[in-house]
N, C-alpha and C positions, 0 to 999 in steps of 0.2 A: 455739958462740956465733954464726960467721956463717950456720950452720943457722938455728937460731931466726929468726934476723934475717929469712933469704929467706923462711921460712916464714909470719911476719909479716905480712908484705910482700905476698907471694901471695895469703895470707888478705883482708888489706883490698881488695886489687885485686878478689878473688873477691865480695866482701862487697859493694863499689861497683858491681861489673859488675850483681850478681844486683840490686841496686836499680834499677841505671839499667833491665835489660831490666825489670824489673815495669812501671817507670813506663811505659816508650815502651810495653809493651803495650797498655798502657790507653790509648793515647792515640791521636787521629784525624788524620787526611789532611784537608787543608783544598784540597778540588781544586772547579776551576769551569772548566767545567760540568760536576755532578756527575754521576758514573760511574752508569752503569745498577745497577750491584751491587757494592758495597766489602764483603770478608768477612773478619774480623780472626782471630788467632789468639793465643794465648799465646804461643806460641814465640818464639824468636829472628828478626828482621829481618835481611835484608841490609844487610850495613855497610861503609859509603860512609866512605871512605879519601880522602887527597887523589890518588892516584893509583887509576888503574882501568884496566882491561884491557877493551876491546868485542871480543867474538866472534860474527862474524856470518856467516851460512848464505847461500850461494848469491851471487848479482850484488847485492848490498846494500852495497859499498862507500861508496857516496855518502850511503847514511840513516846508514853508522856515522861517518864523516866529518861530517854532521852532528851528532849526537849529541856527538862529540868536542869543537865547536866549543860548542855549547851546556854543556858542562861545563867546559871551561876558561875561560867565562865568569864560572861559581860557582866557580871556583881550582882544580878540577880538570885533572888532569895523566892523559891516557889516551892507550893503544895498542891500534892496531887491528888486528883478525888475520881471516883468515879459517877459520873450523871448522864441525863438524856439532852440535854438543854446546856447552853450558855446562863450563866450568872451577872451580875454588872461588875464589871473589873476583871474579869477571868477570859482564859484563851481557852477556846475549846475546840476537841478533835473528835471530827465522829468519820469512817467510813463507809461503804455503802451506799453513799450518792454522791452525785455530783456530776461532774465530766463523764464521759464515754469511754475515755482511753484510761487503761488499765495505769498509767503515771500518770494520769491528767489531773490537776487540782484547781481547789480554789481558794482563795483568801479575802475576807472583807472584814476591814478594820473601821470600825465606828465607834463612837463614843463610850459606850459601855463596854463592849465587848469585842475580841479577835478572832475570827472562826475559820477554820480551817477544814474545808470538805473535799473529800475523792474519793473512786468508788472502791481503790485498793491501798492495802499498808505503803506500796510502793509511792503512789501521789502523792498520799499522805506525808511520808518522808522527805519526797521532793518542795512540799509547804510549808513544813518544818524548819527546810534548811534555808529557804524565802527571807523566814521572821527571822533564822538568825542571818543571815544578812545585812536587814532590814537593820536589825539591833546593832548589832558590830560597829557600822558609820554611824547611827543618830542616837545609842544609847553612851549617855556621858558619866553613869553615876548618879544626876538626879533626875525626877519626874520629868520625861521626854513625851510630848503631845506628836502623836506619827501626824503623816495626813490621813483624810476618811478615804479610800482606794476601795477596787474591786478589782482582784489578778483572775484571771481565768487562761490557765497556761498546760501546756502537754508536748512531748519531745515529736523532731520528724524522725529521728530515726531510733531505736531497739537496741543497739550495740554501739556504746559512750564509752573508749576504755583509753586505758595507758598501759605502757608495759612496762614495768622496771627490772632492769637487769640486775638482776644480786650476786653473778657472776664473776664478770669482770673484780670490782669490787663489791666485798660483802656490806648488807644493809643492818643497821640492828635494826632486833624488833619492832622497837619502839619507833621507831623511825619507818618503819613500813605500816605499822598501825596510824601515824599519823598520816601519812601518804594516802591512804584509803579512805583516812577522815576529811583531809582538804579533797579528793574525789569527791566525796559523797556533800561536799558543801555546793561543788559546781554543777552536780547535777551526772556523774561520771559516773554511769554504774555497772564499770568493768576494771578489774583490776589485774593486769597478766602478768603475772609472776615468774620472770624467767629463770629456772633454777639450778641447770646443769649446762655446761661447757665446753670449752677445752680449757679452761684457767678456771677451773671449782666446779664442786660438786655440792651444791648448796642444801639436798634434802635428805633427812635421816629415812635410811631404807632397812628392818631390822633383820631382813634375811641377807641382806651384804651390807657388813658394816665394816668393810677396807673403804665403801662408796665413800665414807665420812673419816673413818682414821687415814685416809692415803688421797684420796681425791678428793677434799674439803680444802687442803692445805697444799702452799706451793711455796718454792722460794722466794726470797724477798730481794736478792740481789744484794744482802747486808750479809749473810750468813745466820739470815732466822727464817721463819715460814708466814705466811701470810694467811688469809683466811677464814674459815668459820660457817655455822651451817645450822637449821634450824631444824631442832626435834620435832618428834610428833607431837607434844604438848605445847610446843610455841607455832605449828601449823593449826593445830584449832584452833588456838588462840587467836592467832589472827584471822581464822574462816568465819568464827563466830563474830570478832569486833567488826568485820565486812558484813554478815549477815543484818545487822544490829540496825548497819547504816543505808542498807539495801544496795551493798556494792558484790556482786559474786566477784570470787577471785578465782581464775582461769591459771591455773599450772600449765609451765611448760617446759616439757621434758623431751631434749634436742634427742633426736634421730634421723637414720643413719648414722651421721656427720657430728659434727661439733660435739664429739665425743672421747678425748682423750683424757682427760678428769676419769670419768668411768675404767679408759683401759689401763690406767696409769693404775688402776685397784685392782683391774682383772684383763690382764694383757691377751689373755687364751682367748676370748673373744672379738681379737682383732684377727686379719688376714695374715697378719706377719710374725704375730704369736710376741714380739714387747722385747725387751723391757721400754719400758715408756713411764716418762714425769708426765705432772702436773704442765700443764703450757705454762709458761712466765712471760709470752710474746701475742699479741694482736691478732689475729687476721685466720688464714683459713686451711687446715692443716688436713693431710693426705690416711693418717690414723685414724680408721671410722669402723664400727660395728661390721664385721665378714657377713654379708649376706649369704653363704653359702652353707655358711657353721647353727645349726638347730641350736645349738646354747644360746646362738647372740637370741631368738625371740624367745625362748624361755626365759632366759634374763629380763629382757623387758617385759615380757607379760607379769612378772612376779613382782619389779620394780613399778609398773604399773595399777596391779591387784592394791599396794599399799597407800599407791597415791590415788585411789579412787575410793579407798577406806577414809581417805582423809579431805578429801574436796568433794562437797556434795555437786560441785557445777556438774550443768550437762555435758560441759563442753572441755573435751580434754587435748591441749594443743601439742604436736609435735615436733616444732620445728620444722623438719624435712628441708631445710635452705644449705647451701653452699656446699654439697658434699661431692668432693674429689673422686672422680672411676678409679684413679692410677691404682691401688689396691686389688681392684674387683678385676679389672682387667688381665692384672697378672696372675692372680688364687686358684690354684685349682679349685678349688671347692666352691668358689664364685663361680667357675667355668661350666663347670659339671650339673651348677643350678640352674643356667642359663639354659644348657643344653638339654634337661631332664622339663624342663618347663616350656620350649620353646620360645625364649626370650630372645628379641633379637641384637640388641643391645645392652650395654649399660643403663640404661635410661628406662627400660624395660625392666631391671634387673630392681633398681629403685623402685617403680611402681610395685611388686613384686611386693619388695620388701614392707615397702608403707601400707599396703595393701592385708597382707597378715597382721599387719599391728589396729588395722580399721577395723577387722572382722572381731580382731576380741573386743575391742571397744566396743563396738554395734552389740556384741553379744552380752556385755555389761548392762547396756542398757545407756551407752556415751554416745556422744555425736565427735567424731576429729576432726579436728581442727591444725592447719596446716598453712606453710608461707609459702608463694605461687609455685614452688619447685615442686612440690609434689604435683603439678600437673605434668611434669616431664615423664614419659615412659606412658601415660592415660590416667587419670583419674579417679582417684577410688570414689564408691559407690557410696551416695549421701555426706560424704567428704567437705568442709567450708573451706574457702579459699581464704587466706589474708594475702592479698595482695603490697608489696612491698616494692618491687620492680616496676614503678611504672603503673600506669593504667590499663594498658593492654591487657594484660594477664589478670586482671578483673574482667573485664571484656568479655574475654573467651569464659573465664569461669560462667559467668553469668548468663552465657550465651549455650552452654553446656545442661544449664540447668539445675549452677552449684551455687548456694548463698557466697555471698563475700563480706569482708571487713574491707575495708579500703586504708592504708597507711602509705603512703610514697614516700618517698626519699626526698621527694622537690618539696611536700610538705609538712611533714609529720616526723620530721624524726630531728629531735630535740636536742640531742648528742652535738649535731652542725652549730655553725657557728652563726651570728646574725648575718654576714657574710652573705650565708645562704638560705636560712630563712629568719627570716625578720616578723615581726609580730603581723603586717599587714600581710605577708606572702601567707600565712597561718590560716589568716583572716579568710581570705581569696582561696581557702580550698575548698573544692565543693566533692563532695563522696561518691556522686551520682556519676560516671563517665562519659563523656558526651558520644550520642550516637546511641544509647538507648534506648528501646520503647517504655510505655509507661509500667505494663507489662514486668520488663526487663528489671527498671530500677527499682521492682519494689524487692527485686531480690540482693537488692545492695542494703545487709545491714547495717553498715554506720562503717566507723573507721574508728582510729586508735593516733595516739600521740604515744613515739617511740622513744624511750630515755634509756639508750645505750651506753655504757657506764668506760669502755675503753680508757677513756681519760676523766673520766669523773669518778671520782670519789665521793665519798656519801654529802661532803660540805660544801660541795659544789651544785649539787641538783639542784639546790631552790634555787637559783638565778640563772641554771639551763631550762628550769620546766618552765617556771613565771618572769614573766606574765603571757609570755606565749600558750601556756595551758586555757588562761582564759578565753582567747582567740577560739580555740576549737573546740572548749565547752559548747559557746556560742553554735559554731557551725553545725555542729552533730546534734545540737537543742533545738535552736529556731529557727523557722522556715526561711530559706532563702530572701524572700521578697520583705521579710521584716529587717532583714541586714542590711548596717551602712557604714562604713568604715569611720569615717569621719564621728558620727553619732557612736559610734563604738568607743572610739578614742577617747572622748571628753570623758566618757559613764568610766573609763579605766583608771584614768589620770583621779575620776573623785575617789575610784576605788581601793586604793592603795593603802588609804585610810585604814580599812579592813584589814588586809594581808600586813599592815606592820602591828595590827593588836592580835594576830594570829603568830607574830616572830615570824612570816617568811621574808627570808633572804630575797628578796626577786631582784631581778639584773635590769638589764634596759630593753626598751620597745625595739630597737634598732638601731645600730652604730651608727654615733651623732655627726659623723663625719664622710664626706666622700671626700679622697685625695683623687684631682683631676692635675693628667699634664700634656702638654701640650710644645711643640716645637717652636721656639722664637730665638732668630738670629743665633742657632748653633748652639742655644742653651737650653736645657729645660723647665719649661714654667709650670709652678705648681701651684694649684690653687685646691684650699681646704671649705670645702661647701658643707657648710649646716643648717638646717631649718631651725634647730632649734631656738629661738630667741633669750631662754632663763640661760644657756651654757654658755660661757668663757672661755675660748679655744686659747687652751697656750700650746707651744713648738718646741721643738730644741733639734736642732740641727749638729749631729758629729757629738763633741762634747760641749758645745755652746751653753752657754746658760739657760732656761726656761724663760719663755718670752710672751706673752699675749700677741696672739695674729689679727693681722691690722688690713695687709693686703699681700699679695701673689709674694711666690719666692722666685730669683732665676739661679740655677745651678751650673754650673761651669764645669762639676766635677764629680763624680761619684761620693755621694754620701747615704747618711743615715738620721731620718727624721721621724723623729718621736712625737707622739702628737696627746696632750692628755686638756681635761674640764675641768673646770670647777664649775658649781651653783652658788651664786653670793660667795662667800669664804671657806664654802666647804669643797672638798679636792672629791672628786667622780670616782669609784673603784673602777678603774676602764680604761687602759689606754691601747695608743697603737704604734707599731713601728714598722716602718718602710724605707728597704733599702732603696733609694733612687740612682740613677746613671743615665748620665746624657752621652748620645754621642751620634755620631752623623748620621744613623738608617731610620731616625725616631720620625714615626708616622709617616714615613714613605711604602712606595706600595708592595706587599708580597702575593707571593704563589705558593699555594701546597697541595703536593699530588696526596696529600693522605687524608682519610676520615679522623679530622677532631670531634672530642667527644662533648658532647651538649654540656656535659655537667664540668669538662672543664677544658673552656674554653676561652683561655687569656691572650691579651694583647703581645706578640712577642717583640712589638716592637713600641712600645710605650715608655721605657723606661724606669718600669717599675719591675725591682728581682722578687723572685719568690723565693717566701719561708720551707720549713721543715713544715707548715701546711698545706700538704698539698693541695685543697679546698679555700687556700683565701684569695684563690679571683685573679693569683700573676701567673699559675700554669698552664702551661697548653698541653695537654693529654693526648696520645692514642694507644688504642689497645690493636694489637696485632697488625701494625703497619712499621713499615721504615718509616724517615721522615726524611721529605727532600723540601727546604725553602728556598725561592730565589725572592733575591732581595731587588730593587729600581732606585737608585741614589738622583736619577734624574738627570744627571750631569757625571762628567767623566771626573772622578775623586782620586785624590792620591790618599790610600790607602797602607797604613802604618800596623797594624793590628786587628786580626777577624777576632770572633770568640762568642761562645753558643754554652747557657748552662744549662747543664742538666739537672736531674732530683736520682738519687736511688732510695728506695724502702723496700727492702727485701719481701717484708711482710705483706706489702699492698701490692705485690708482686708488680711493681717500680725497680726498674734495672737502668743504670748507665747502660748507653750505647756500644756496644763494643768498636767502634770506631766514626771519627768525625771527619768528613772532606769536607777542605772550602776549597771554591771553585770561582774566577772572576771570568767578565766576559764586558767586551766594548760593544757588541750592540746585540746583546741577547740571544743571541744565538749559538754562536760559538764560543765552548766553556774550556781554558786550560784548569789543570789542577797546583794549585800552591801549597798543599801539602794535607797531610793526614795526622789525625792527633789521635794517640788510642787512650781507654780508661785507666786508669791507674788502680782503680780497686773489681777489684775481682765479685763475683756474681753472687756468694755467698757470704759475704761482710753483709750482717746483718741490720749495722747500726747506720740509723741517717747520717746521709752525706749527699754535699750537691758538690760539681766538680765545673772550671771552669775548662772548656776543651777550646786554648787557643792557640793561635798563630800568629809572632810576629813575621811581617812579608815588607816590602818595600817598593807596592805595586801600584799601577793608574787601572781602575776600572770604572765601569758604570752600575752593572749587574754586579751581582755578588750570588753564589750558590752553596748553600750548605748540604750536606747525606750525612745523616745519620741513620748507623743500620742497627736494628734491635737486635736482641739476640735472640726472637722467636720465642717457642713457647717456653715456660717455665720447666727449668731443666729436670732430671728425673730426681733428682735428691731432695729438688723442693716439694713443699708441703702442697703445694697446688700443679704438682708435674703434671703437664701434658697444655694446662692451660695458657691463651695468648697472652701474653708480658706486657706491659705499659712504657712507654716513655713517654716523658716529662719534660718540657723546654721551657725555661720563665722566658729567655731573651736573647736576638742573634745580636749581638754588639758589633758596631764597623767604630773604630777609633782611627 
């Protein structure tokens, strides 16, 4: 009897096993960024127990130690040993063979054993972080059968990085330690650290320590200070937990320019001699290191001497982006440089300067590393470009004969909102810039994902970086021809799995909604378009109630419509709000004598107002034009009211108009004037504001013409004087 019974018993066990292997045969790895080659098999997988055995080959203590740590994370319980061979039940790591590329690895999970081969600690690392992947989604707590697989995987490009700004707002340690560790899980292995500013001075310097008592800390706007800044003992800290993971982390310590933190501690090395705060505002300010003054590079060479004690990278970045002449222009002592060296500009005057900061590096035994501005004035000598501006200016670098990183703004910079890029626009960037030889692109080292911190706070990053970060692990890991957006998608949505036993915050793929409108019978129709099918679109219009959308709205009148999801019963962290306004000029045809700018380039005559964003898709931009629109009503209109809004932001050097004409006309040609509206706030009100510039009139036209005149370049008080100004139009209104 208790024969039968075990036998039973055996049978079912046997009967359950052979199901479960069918099933996990058939079934896939949901890894990012996907493996050069996953090759499946029938057979039996290696089976992950709560306890494991690491047996690892040669001086690898530290990667199995790792590993360790990374599985007792997923509840794994493991012992580490040192041998030449795989055991049965044990994962083993040897380097020294394998792949060809220096990150190149392998992985084959079979029945008894896990093996993990490449021919350096680097693949190695990158294998490593494979299994914990692998483990993260399929390990549950008990006895997990994987499938039998064969990975054979290696990156296209050398340089996988992110930059995190600790500027703007400071980061804690720990919070940058872990930042380096989700890199090092996706295969990132650059970490750029950006440390000094105009709003903080993030790194202890111990032969100027005003950099950290005076330039660490800034107002709060409350009547307290803000801030904080990381010792030399919390910089190893984190070079070593980077080293551990095989992520190098890349300093970068801003010059010329984006240096008022600095002069705010030591004002004698500006042009103007200070007093000077900390910034507590945005954007790009006219107070920058005197190239003319010998102290400003002894300063930085000594500031540098410490930060090269403390970062083993090759590669030591400087910024060199957005730095204001207005200074250098007027200094004697900038003049007298120019004039002693033959320089024949400003821009000369920069090259100049970044140029002595190359040659100590070089002389250290560093490579610099620089944002495409330092090409302005010539190039220093062995100098890396990151391109930021566009593709062009990789171009030339490349075409010069200078490596690059590739980051643009249209895809890489994580700061924007999905707005502007969306996880597929992420997806859809390629590093390489079209128009080079094969030559050319191999001197394009990879590119970087930008997390600019202006409006982000430390609790905000996860759901600006992810899941967009994953998109560009992708692109900067696997060869083009293996990417598919679609197949991307599915392997993300499994992967989330992952990232919520990791606690990231991640946000969404891309805003579930587009508001379209449209002109019907004098009113505006709006329709809220979603692909997604799991979301529940509800509305609220004005102060209406929250409603589920069913179909089109028509508007009659200017309002404000709110737009938020739910999934099943639970409410979306995400909504949107959109001022709408109908009125007689919506999607009829216009004229503009002025260059609008690519990046913002809004409907002005759609009905939809723009926010205090100027990036969310309702403004119309240009930088150093007037703006003249003529408007086509189609038919001769009796006309009650003109009116054209504007934006100001002092900081994104965004000015009102200093004056509006509207102008009608019955057959296009000939234009009376109906009046002139001027700004009501003046050029140095710092704080947003948009202004409605209108006209009531009591006129019959057909045409309609508005002028708006900028008020040219940024005047000499501001922080960017000399530079051309921006105006902003969301919308020309005819009521």
């Amino acid at each position: 009897m208790r024969f039968i019974l075990y036998s039973t018993i055996f049978f079912l066990i046997t009967l359950c096993s052979c199901k479960e292997v069918f099933f996990r045969s058939g079934r896939k790895l949901y890894i990012i960024p996907q493996p050069f080659s996953i090759e499946y098999s029938s057979d039996n997988g290696f089976r992950v127990g709560n306890r494991l055995k690491i047996i690892y080959n040669g001086k690898l203590e530290q990667e199995a130690t790792l590993l360790a740590i990374y599985l007792k994370t997923t509840g794994i319980e493991s012992e580490t040993v040192q041998g030449n061979a795989a055991e049965e039940g044990s994962v083993f790591l040897s380097v020294g063979i394998g792949p060809d590329s220096s990150e190149a690895y392998k992985m084959v999970s079979r029945e008894k054993e896990l093996i993990i081969l490449a021919p350096s600690r680097n693949g190695l690392l990158h294998g490593i972080q494979t299994f914990r992947q692998i483990l993260l989604r399929e390990y549950k707590g008990s006895a997990t059968q994987l499938p039998a697989f064969e990975i054979n995987d290696s990156p296209q490009f050398q340089w996988r990085g992110m930059l995190l700004d600790c500027c703007r707002h400071f980061m804690d340690k720990e919070f940058v330690k872990r930042y380096i560790d989700l890199l090092a899980l996706h295969k990132m292995n650059r970490f750029h650290w950006h440390l000094t500013d105009d709003q903080g001075w993030r790194i202890e310097i111990k032969k100027y320590p005003l950099l950290t008592q005076k330039g660490a800390w800034r107002s709060d706007g409350k009547g307290g200070r803000y801030g904080g800044f990381y010792s030399h003992e919390d910089i190893k800290e984190v070079v070593a937990y980077a080293a551990e993971r095989g992520v190098t982390v890349v300093p970068e310590i801003e010059l010329p320019g984006h240096a008022q933190a600095a002069l705010a501690a030591y004002p004698q090395l500006s042009c103007s001699g200070g007093p000077f705060q900390v910034e507590t505002e945005w954007g790009v300010f006219k107070e920058i290191y005197c190239a003319g003054n010998d102290s400003s590079y002894a300063f930085l060479e000594n500031v540098l001497t410490e930060v090269l004690e403390l970062f083993p990278s090759k590669y030591i970045h400087i910024g060199g982006d957005e730095v204001p002449k207005f200074r250098w222009e007027k200094c004697p002592k900038c003049r007298k440089r120019m004039k002693d060296h033959s320089l024949k500009d400003e821009h000369a005057l920069q090259s100049y300067f970044i140029g002595r900061i190359n040659r100590f590096l070089q002389s250290k035994g560093r490579l610099m590393l620089g944002w495409d501005e330092i090409m302005q004035g010539g190039l220093a000598e062995g100098a890396i470009v990151q391109s930021w501006n566009g593709f062009d200016w990789a171009v030339e670098a490349v075409k010069q004969g200078h490596p690059t990183i590739v980051s643009p703004t249209s895809h890489a910079y994580f700061d924007y909102g999905l707005n502007d890029i969306d996880l597929q626009k992420v997806y859809e960037f390629n590093p390489i810039p079209k128009g080079l030889s094969k030559k050319q692109a191999k001197l394009v080292w990879g590119g970087e994902c930008n997390m600019w911190t202006e409006r982000a706070p430390q609790e905000t990053i996860d759901s600006k970086v992810f899941p967009r970060i994953l998109a560009m692990s992708e692109v900067l890991w696997s060869a083009p021809k293996k990417r598919d957006f679609k197949i991307f998608s599915e392997r993300v949505s499994k992967y989330y799995e992952c990232l919520d036993r990791l606690g990231v915050k991640y946000g969404l793929e891309r805003i579930p909604v587009s508001i379209q409108t449209s002109a019907e019978n004098g009113k505006l129709k709006v329709i809220l378009n979603t692909d997604d099918k799991n979301l529940i679109t509800l509305y609220r219009l004005g102060k209406d109630s929250l409603q589920v959308y069913r179909q089109q709205l028509l508007l009659s009148k200017k309002d404000s419509l709110k737009v938020q999801f739910k999934r099943g019963n639970v409410t979306i962290d995400f909504s949107l709000t959109q001022i709408l306004q109908p009125h007689l000029a919506l999607y009829n045809k216009v004229w503009t004598n002025y260059k609008i700018s690519e990046s913002y380039a809004g409907n002005i005559l759609d009905g939809k107002r723009g926010s205090f964003n100027f990036k969310d898709g309702c403004w119309q931009g240009t930088q150093g034009y007037d703006i003249e629109s003529i408007v086509d009503l189609g038919k001769m209109t009796d006309i009650g009211k003109l009116s054209a809004g504007f934006l100001q932001y002092n900081n994104a050097w965004i000015f009102f108009p200093k004056q509006v004409e509207f102008l009608i006309s019955t057959d296009g040609k000939k234009y009376s004037s109906i009046g002139t509206v001027y700004t009501k706030t003046g050029p140095k009100d710092k704080e947003q504001k948009s202004q409605e510039f209108e006209l009531k009139t009591n006129k019959k036209a057909r045409y309609i013409k508005m002028k708006a005149v900028s008020i040219g370049e940024c005047p000499d008080w501001h922080d960017a004087a000399g530079s051309k100004s921006w105006l902003f139009l969301d919308e020309l209104v005819v009521e």
